[in-house]
C-alpha positions in Angstrom: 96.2 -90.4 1.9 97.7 -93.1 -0.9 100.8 -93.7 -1.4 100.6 -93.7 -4.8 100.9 -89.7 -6.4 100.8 -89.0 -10.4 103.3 -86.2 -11.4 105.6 -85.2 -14.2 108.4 -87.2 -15.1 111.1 -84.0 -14.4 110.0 -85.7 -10.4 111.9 -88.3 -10.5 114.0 -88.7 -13.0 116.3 -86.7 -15.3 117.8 -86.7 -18.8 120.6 -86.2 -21.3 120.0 -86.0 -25.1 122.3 -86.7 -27.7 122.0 -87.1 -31.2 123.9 -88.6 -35.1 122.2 -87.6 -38.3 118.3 -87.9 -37.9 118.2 -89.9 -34.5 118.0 -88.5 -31.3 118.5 -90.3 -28.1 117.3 -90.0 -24.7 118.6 -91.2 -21.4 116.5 -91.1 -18.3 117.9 -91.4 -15.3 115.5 -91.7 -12.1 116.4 -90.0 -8.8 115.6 -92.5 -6.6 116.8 -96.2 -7.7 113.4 -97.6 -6.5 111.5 -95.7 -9.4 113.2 -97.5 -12.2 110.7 -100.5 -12.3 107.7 -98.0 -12.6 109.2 -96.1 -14.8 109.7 -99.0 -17.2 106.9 -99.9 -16.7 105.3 -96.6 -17.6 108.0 -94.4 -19.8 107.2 -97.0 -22.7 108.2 -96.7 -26.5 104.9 -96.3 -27.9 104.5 -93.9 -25.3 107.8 -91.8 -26.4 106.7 -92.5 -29.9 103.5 -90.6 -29.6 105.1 -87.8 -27.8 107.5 -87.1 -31.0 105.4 -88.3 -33.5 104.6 -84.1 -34.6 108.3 -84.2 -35.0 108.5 -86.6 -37.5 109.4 -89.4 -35.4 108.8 -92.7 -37.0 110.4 -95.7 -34.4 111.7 -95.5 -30.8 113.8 -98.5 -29.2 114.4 -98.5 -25.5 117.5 -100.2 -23.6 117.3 -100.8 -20.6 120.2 -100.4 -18.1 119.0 -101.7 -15.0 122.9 -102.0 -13.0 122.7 -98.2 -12.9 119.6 -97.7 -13.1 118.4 -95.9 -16.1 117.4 -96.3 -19.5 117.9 -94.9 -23.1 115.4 -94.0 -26.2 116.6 -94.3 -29.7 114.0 -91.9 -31.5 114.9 -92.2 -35.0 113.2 -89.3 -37.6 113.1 -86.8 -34.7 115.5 -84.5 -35.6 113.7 -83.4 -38.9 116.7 -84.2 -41.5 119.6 -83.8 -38.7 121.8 -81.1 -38.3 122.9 -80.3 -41.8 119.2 -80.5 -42.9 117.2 -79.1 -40.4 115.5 -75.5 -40.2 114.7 -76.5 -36.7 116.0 -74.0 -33.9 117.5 -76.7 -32.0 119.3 -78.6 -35.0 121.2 -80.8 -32.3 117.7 -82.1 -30.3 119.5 -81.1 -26.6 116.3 -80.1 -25.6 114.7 -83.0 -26.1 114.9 -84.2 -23.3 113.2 -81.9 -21.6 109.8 -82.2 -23.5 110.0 -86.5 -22.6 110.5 -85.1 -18.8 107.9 -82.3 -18.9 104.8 -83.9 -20.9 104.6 -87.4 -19.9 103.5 -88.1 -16.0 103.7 -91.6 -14.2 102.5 -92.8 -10.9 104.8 -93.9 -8.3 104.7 -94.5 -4.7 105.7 -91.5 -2.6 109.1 -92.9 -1.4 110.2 -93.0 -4.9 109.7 -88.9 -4.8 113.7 -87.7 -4.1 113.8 -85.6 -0.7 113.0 -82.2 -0.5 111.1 -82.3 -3.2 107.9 -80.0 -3.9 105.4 -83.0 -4.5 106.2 -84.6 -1.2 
């Protein structure tokens, strides 16, 4: 059996969305510290940039945050005009998040899979 197991992002890592006029920004937060390096590795901005590109999406910019470990996307264009323009059902992009953490997968070694966890 490898170590190595390809899975969903929602894994190992979580997220918070926030948002200010057109730009929406996700943090991602990985369960297990040692997953941070593969995940920068793999959650890259041209990756993110493809994934909201239907939304209008034009530009991500990562930061990294490596003392805590996590990192944050600047998706600018995401949010279809903002809040005060939008006809989107979620004006504020909360949910957001959840798309980054549901379509995109990366590989990781098995330890970085949190316990109990339905992949292990």
């Amino acid at each position: 059996m490898s170590d190595l197991i390809t899975l969903p992002l929602h894994a190992v890592a979580h997220g918070r969305t926030g948002d200010k006029g057109n730009r929406s920004n996700i943090s991602l937060i990985p369960y297990v510290a040692e997953a941070f390096p593969h995940l920068l590795e793999q959650v890259t901005e041209a990756r993110v940039l493809d994934l909201f590109r239907h939304k209008g999406a034009t530009d991500v910019t990562r930061y990294e945050l490596p003392n805590l470990p996590a990192m944050n996307f600047v998706i600018d264009n995401a949010l279809e005009g903002g809040v005060n323009s939008s006809l989107n059902q979620d004006l504020h992009g909360k949910t957001l998040s959840f798309m980054l953490l549901g379509e995109i997968e990366v590989t990781v070694p098995r330890s970085c899979i949190p316990a109990g966890s339905r992949y292990l």
